[in-house]
C-alpha positions, 0 to 999 in steps of 0.5 A: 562147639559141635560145628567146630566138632565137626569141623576138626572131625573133618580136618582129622580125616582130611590129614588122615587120607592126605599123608599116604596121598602125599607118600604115594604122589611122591613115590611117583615123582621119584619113581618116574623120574629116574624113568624120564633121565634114563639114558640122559645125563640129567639130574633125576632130583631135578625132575622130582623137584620138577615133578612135585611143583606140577602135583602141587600146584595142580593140586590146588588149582584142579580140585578148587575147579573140578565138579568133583573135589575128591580128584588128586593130580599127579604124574602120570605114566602117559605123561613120563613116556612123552618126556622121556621121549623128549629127552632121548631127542635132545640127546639124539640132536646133541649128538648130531650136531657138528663137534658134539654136546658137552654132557652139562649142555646135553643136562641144561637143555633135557632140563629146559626142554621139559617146560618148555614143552609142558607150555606147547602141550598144556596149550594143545590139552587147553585147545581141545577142552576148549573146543570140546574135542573129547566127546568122542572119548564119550562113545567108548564102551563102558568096558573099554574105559573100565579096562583102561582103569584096569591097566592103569590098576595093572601098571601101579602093581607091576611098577611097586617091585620097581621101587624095591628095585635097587637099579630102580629099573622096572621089573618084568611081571610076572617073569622078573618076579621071581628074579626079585624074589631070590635078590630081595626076599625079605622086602619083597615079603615085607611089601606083600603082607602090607598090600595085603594086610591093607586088603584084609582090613578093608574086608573086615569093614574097618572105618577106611580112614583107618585103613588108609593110616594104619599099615603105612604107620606100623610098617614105619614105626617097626622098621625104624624099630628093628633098625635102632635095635639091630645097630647096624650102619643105614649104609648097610640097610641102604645096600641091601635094598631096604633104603634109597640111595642117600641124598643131600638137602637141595634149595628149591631154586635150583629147578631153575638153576639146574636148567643153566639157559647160558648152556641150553642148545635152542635148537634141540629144546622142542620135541621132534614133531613126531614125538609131539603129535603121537606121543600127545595124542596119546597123551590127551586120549589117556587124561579124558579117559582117566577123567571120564574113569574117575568119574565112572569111579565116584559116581559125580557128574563131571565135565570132561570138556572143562577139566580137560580144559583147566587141566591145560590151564593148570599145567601150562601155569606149572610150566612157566614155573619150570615144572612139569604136567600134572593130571588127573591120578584114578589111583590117587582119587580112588584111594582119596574115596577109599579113605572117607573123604568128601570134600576138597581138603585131603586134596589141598592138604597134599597138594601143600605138603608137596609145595612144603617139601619142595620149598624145604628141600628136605630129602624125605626119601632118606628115610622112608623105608622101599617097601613100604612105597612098594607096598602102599602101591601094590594094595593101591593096584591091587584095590583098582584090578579088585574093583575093575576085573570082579566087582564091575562084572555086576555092571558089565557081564560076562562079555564086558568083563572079557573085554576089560580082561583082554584089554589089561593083559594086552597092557601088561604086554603090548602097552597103555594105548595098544590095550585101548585099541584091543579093547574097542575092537574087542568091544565092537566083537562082543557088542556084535556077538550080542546083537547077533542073540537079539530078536526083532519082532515085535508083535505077530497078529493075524487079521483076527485081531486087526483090520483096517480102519475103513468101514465095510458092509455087512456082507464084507465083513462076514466075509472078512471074518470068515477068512480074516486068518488068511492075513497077518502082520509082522512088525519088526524093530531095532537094527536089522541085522545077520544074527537077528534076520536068521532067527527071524527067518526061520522062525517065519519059515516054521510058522508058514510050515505049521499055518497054511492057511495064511496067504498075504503077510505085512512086514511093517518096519515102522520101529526099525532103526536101520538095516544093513545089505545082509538084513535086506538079502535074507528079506530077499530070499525069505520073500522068495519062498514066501512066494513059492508058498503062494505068500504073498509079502508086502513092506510096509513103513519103508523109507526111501533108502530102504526101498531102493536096498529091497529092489535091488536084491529083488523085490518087486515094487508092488510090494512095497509101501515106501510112502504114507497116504494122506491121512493113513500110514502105509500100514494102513494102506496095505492092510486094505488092500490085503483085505480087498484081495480076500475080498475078491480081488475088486473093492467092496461091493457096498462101497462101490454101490454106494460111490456109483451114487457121488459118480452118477452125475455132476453136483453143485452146490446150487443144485442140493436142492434138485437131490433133497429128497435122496439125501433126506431118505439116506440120512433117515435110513442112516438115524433110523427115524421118520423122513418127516423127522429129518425133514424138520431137522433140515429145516432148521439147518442147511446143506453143505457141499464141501470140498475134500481136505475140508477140515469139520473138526478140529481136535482140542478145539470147540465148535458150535455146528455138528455135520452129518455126512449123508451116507454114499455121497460123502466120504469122511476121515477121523484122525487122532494126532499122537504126537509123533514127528513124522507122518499123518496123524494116526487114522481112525476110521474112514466111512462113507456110511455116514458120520455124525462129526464133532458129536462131543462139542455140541451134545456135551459141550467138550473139545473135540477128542479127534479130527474130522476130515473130508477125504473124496471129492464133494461131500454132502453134509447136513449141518445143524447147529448147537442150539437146534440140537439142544432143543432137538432135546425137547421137541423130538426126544427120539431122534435125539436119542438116536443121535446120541446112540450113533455118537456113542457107537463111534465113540466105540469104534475110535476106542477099538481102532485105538485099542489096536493101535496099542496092542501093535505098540506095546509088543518088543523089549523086554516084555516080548512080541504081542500075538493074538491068540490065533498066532500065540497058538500056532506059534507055541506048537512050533517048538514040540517034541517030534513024537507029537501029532497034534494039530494048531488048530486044535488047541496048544500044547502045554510041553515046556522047556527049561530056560537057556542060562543068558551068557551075555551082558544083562545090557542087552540080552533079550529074554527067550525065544518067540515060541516061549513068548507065544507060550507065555502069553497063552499062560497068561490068558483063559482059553476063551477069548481075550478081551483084545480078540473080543473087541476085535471080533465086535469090531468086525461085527460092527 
């Protein structure tokens, strides 16, 4: 009992929706029929009865078939233009024929000629669904298909005073209004206080089932109830624009015999060639459109390929049948949705109500007062411009709605598809205004925070620490463009004003998307005044293209990083050579003491022995420990001269041997692979000092967390395997200890040089650029009043302003400006040091 319960519960709002859903299709059917035979002397009932075959088979078949089973077929205005087109050929053709047409020829033919091209266009809709042809509807803006939705809500408004019209022309809006409103007062009122009493139930949360029934329901039984009482003749009512024009009960097979083939002109039956390819093009851009609306609309997933497809399918059936094309109505699913229904009967029980109508040849149009249709239009135009022009300002913003807004008034004026174009170029102005308020920076850090991953001598790195903020490094990301590279060019220009103490700067455009010839000439000239600052600016992560766009506007070769190292990002590379510059322009001192030692001579393999003496008296050095100690290890192990690219250890494998690599006559590589696509793994840190490789497999008996790799010509390696270093354990407690100690110092390290990596990676987006505290503080000073003196280096300023109210869609506004960053991220942190500046003041220390 309770599943028939609910299964006549459903049926109940099923036949509740389906009866206005029937009213409105057919409303529709008339309404565009006189639009289609205007000029023609072909029967407008005709074309209804035309009209409702097509919305009923349709009817059945695109439901049963869509992903969506809320979806109502019916006769579109897209649709109504190409065959009114149609017939105005077949009238211009009859006329050019030699003798003329006789006007039940002109009639036979128009009348022919609407299936016949229904079939030739149901096959073009079927072959473009097929070949999945409408994916370029796909990257329209969400605004430029909201103001599609908007017209076509704008196009049922202004096509309801057309039904209370008693020519049955359309009437301007909102210029003819006031026409209408001096002609048909009282119907004019009368549809107007239906729409908007629709309006007001639904604002009071009425159930919308209710909704959808009630005003058409009253409206019918108080007319039929003012006309039994007033007496008068319907003749009179008929007149004075209350009814439709009379007419007589036709059998349904005269869609057929009204087509009289003995009197068709062939010739003139297929559309000029013109009006197939413009008018269908419009056509198949308008049924995607309203597909991909409805399903923007109802929230489904939908296929628009395979709608699309069987929509071809479904038509071209409907025109064998002598029929016209039946589509995919937004109105019709939208008021389908309004009135609760969830599943496919409301559709299936219009679509039989429409087929029953036809077969009876009843004509229900007697009866139904004008006002009402024109009412049941209005509040269903009235219920889309609602949703589309306010409600979807949530969705898409100011900007969005200004589109959606400019693409329905060019509707009303200059028609459906010119409204669509106006409305891509006004998306592309407003998408272009938006990126033009967009920062790209993503993270400002100074060589406080930074360095590169290879390992210095002392003397080196107190160099480096005394003179780290002479370097910084900018990373830029998104597309690069006018509006984005002003702001970041002048923001570089205040902060070289303000910081005069930086002299090397690396642009990295790792997470840039694309640049444009603009982006590349404010780059130009940024470099210039770089270089009149005595800046010197390097590019790094460059692709090809891009290289080739920097030096043609100027920039010098030398500063440009195009191309990743072996085993290092260009990143890398120039943050090196940025530090050997400081360091004196020559590298290292430590380092190349410690290579003289690999260019002192010509070593083989065989010859390790004649230098055992040097490389157990580095390797001591290197473990702290006794040359007795080592001795004793290389006992029990064995020397190793191996050429560069030599893999020691692989990362997420086990091996069973560990190498140490003897401090100034190798030269080996740690790197950590991240998963990207493009590029070298991401280095660790290269070291000549000595490495103790794959420490985790043999002292913990875990895969190995990196690769090790060697990066010089011949390295020396001292390699040992598992068990010795387990019983190593046992018999020489210390050194094992002192194994373990380095172990975890490079454990310490590959955390440091990751925790850099992060911090480079985490800045951009929502959440702002990343700094250090050096550039946070500089940074935030830039924005103070004029009236302050205070210097960067003393501290930073706690002035704030207000924040600017965002007048862009929420799509892609981005939040601030880089100075209120940099002034958050001092809020966010206590004045000493961050934990991020620590571990890399420790790692400059180390």
């Amino acid at each position: 009992l309770m599943e028939f319960g609910s299964d006549l519960s459903s049926w109940v709002v099923a036949c509740s929706a389906a009866l206005p859903l029937f009213l409105l299709s057919y409303s529709s059917c008339v309404t565009y029929a006189q639009l289609i035979v205007t000029g023609s002397p072909v029967n407008a009932n005709i074309v209804t009865a035309m009209n409702l075959v097509s919305c009923g088979l349709t009817g059945i078949v695109l439901p049963l078939r869509s992903q969506c089973p809320l979806i109502i077929p019916s006769v579109d205005i897209t649709v109504t233009l190409f065959y009114a087109c149609v017939v105005q050929d077949v009238v211009k053709r009859a006329a050019s024929v030699v003798g003329g047409l006789s006007e039940e020829e002109v009639a036979a033919t128009a009348a022919m000629a609407l299936p016949v091209n229904t079939i030739l266009m149901s096959l073009a809709v079927w072959w473009v669904g097929r070949k999945k042809a409408t994916v370029v509807v796909s990257y329209l803006p969400y605004p430029v298909v909201a103001g599609f939705l908007g017209s076509i809500g704008w196009a049922i408004f202004a096509g309801s005073f057309a039904v209370l019209s008693v020519s049955g022309e359309s009437i301007s809006t909102p210029t003819g209004l006031s026409k209408l409103a001096q002609e048909r007062p009282f119907q004019l009122l009368c549809a107007i206080t239906m729409a908007l009493a629709a309006l007001l139930l639904r604002s009071c949360r009425i159930p919308p089932r209710i909704v959808a029934v009630a005003p058409m329901t009253l409206a019918f039984i108080a007319f039929w109830c003012w006309v039994l009482i007033s007496q008068c003749p319907l003749d009179e009512f008929r007149r004075t624009g209350w009814l439709f024009p009379a007419t007589w009960q036709q059998p349904f097979w005269e869609v057929w015999t009204g087509q009289s083939p003995e009197l068709v002109h062939w010739p003139a039956v297929i559309a000029h060639p013109s009006t197939f390819a413009g008018l269908g093009m419009v056509l198949v851009l308008s049924l995607t459109l309203r597909i991909s609306g409805i399903e923007g609309s109802t929230g489904m997933v939908i296929d628009v390929d395979e709608e699309v497809k069987w929509t071809g399918i479904a038509s071209a059936a409907a025109g064998l049948c002598g029929a016209t094309i039946g589509s995919h109505s937004p109105g019709l699913t939208t008021f389908n949705q309004e009135a609760g229904s969830k599943d496919v009967r409301p559709a299936l029980l219009t679509a039989v109500l429409q087929l029953a109508l036809w077969l009876s040849g009843f004509p229900a149009m007697n009866f139904l007062p004008r006002f009402m249709l024109a009412g049941i239009l209005m509040n269903l135009g009235l219920v889309m411009l609602l949703e589309w022009m306010w409600m979807a300002r949530h969705k898409v913003g100011r900007l969005g709605l200004l589109v959606i807004y400019t693409q329905v008034v060019s509707s009303a004026v200059l028609g459906l598809l010119p409204s669509v174009l106006i409305g891509v170029a006004a998306a592309c102005g407003t998408a272009q205004a938006q990126l033009m308020t967009l920062h790209v920076l993503k993270f400002h850090v100074s060589g406080k925070s930074v360095s590169s991953y290879v390992r210095r001598t002392e003397a080196d790195r107190i160099k480096l620490s005394f003179n780290n903020d002479k370097i910084e490094a900018l990373g830029l990301e998104g597309h690069l463009a006018e509006g984005p590279m002003i702001k970041f060019s002048n923001y570089v220009r205040k902060y070289t004003k303000q910081n005069s103490q930086v002299r090397h700067m690396i642009f990295d455009f790792r997470f840039v998307q694309g640049t444009n010839a603009s982006a590349c000439a404010l780059l130009a000239k940024l470099d210039k005044t770089l270089e009149e600052q005595a800046i010197r600016a390097v590019y790094t992560n460059i692709g090809s293209k891009l290289s080739y766009m920097l030096q043609s506007f100027g920039i010098s070769c030398s500063k440009i990083y195009d191309v990743d190292a072996e085993s290092t990002s260009s990143f890398q590379v120039a943050l090196k050579d940025c530090e050997d510059m400081v360091l004196g322009g020559a590298a290292p001192l430590g380092l190349e003491c410690d290579r003289k030692f690999s260019r002192s001579s010509s070593y083989a393999v065989e010859d390790a022995e004649l230098d055992e003496g040097t490389y157990i008296a580095r390797l001591a050095g290197f473990l702290s420990c006794e040359e007795e100690q080592i001795r004793m290890l290389v006992a029990s192990g064995r020397w190793s001269r191996l050429p560069p690219g030599h893999v020691l250890a692989r990362q997420g494998s086990r091996t069973g041997t560990l190498h140490i690599s003897v401090p100034g006559f190798s030269e080996v590589t740690e790197m950590i692979d991240v998963g990207q696509s493009i590029g070298p793994a991401h280095q660790v840190s290269v070291d000549c000092f000595g490495v103790v490789c794959a420490a985790e497999c043999v002292l913990y008996d875990e895969v190995a967390r990196s690769t090790f790799i060697i990066s010089t010509k011949r390295s020396v390696l001292l390699s040992v395997d598992r068990d010795v270093i387990t019983e190593l354990a046992s018999r020489d407690p210390g050194l094992h200890g002192r194994l373990a100690t380095l172990t975890a110092k490079q454990l310490l390290r590959r955390c440091d040089a990751l925790s850099q990596a992060v911090e480079l990676n985490k800045g951009g987006g929502w959440r702002g650029a990343a700094f250090d505290r050096h550039t946070a503080q500089i940074c935030a000073n830039l924005w103070r009043r004029q009236g302050d003196h205070d210097d960067s280096s003393k501290g930073r300023i706690v002035k704030r302003r207000m924040l600017a109210k965002t007048t862009t869609s929420p799509a892609l506004q981005r939040r601030d400006s880089i100075m209120m960053w940099a002034s958050r991220w001092l809020d966010q942190r206590p004045d000493s040091e961050s934990v991020a500046d620590q571990m890399g003041h420790a790692a400059t220390i180390r």
